[in-house]
C-alpha positions as CSV (number, residue, x, y, z in Angstrom):
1,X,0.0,0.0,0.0
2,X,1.4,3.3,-0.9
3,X,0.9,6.1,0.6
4,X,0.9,9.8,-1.1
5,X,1.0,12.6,0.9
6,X,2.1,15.0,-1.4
7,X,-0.2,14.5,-4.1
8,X,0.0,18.1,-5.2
9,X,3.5,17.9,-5.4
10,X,5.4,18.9,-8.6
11,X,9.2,18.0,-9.7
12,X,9.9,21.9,-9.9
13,X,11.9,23.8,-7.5
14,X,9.9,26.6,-5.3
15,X,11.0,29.2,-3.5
16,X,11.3,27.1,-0.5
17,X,13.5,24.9,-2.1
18,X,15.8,27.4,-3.4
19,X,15.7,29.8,-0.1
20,X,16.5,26.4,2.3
21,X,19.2,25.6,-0.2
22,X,20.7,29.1,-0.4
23,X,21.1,29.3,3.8
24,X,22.7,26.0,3.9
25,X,25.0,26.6,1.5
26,X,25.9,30.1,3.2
27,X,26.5,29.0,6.3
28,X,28.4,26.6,4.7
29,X,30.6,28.9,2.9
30,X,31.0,30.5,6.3
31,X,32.7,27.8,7.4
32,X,35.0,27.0,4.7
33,X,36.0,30.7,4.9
34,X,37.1,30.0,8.5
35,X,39.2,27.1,7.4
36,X,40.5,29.0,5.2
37,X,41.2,31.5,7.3
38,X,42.6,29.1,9.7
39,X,44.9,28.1,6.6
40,X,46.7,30.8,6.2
41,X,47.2,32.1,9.3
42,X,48.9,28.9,10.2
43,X,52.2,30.3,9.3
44,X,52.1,33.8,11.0
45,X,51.1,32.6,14.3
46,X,52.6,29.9,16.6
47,X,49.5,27.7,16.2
48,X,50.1,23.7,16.2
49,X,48.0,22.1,13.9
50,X,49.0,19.4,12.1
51,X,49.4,19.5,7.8
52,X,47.8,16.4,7.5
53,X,44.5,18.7,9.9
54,X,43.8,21.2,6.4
55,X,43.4,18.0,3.8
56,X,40.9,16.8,6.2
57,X,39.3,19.8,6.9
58,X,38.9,20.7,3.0
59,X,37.9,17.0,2.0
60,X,35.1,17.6,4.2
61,X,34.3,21.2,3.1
62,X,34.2,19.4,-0.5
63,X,31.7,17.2,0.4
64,X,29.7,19.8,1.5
65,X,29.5,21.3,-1.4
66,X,29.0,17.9,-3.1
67,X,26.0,17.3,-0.9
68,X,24.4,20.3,-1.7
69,X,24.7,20.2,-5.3
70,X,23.4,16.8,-4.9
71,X,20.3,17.8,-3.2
72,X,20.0,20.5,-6.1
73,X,19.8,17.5,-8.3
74,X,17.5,15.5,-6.6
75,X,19.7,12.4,-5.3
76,X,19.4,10.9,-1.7
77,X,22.4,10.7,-1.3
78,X,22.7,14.6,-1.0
79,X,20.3,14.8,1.6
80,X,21.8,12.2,4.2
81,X,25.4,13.2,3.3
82,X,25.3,16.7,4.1
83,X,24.3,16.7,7.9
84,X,27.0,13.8,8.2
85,X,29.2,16.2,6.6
86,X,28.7,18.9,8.5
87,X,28.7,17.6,12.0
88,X,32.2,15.8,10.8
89,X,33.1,18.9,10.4
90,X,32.0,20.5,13.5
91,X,33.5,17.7,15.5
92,X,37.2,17.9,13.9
93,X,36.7,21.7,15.0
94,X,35.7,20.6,18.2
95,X,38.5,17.9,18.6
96,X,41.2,19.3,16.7
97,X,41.1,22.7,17.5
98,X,39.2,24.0,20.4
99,X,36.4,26.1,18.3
100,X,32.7,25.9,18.6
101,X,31.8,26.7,15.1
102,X,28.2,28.5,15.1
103,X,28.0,28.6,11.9
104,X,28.1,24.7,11.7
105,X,25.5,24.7,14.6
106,X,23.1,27.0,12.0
107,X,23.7,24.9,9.4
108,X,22.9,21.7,10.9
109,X,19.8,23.9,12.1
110,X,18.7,25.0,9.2
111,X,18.9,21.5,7.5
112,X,16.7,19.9,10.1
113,X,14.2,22.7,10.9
114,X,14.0,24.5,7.5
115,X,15.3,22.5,4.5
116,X,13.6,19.0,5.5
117,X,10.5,21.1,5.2
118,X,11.2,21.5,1.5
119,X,13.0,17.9,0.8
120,X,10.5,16.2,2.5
121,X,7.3,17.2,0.1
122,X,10.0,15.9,-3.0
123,X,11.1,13.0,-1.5
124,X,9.3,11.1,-4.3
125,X,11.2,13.1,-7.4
126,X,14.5,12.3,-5.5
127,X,16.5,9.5,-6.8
């Protein structure tokens, strides 16, 4: 028995969609920008973080930016691989380096209480 819930539900992209999208993906640029940061300030000060930390660090900003293109696209995969993403890397910023990264916390945030509110109704257009 299958259930449809959305039965008004079109494959286009609304507003929703696009708005949700465009906050995650800020946020998410917010953090990159602080590993970045992080990056090149690495030399001027006397910080200790290990060169093997920024490949990490920028594997996991690229799948990021993978997940969300994904979710653009309409694959699964997108939508369970960015909060796994993202709270990896909120917890190598945690563990590694000592920062609480708000913007990680927003993003995660967002995900949960604004963007599942537009996956959700196209679930069934995702592949």
């Amino acid at each position: 028995m299958k259930n449809n819930y959305f039965k008004g539900e079109t494959s286009e992209r609304d507003l929703g969609f696009y708005l949700s999208l465009i906050a995650m993906l800020l946020f998410a640029l917010m953090g990159i920008g602080i590993d970045v940061d992080q990056f090149l300030q690495q030399q001027e000060k006397n910080v200790q973080i290990p060169s093997w930390y920024f490949y990490l660090i920028f594997a996991v900003d690229l799948v990021i930016l993978i997940s969300l293109a994904l979710i653009y696209f309409y694959r699964k995969v997108g939508v369970f691989l960015f909060p796994l993403a993202m709270a990896a890397h909120f917890l190598f910023h945690i563990y590694y380096l000592d920062t609480f990264l708000y913007s990680d916390v927003t993003a995660l945030f967002l995900y949960t209480g604004i963007g599942l509110l537009a996956f959700i109704p196209k679930w069934q257009f995702f592949k």
